[in-house]
N, C-alpha and C positions, 0 to 999 in steps of 0.2 A: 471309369466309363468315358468312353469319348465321348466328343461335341456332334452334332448331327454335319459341321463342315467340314469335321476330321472326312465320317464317311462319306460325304459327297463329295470330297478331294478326290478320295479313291476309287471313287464309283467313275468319277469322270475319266481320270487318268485310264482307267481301264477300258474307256469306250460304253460304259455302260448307259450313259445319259444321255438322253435326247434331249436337246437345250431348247428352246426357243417353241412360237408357237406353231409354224410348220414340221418341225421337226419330230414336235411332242406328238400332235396331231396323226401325224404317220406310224409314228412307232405304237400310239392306241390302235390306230386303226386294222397293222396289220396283228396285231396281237401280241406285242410284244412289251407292253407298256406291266407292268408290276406297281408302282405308285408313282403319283402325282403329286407331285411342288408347284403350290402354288407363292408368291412371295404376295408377304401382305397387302404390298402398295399397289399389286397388281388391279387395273383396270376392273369396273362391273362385267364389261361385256367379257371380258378373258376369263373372270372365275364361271359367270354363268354358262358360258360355252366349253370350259374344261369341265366342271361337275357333270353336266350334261354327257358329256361324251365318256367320263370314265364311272357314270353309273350305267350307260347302255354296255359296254366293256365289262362292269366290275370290279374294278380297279379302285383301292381307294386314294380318296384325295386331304391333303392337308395344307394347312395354311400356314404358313413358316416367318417368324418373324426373326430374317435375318436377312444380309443381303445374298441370295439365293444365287446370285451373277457369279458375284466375286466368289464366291463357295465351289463353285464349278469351274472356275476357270475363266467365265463367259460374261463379264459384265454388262449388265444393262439388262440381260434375262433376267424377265419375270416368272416363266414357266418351266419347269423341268420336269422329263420323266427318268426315271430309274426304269429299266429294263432285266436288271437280272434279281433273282429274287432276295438272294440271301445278302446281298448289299441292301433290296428294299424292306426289310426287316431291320436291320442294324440301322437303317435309319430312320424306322419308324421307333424303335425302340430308344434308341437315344433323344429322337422330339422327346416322348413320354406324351402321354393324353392330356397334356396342360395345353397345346398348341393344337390340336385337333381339331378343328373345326369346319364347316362348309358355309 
């Protein structure tokens, strides 16, 4: 099994992820968001305003304890959405429910 940065390498490369917190923000809004990364170090106010915004969505959200930037390509990003589904599966399934959290 891969590592959950294998598949965010390939989600990214593929355009699949919304990086950052405007970009994330858009891609929930218009409906297109499948799951949310959050990175652990991220800010109160950034988890409490993603949760928020991807239980109005649906969408769920998990807390990832790696560097979620460099995983995507994007360093410095705290927040990521995955947009297409069957990448956000392979990456929910490689976390596993030990990292799950809100």
């Amino acid at each position: 099994m891969r590592r959950p940065e294998d598949y965010l390498g390939i989600a990214a490369r593929a355009g699949k992820v919304a990086a950052g917190r405007t970009a994330a923000e858009m891609a929930l809004r218009k409906g297109r968001g499948r799951l949310v990364l959050l990175a652990k170090e991220c800010g109160k106010d950034v988890r409490k305003r993603f949760v928020k915004l991807a239980e109005t969505f649906g969408v769920p959200v998990v807390v990832v304890d790696l560097d979620l930037g460099r995983a995507i390509g994007r360093p410095g990003k705290v927040v990521a959405v995955v947009t297409d589904t069957g990448l956000a599966g392979q990456v929910l399934s490689s976390i596993g429910e030990k990292e799950v959290e809100v």
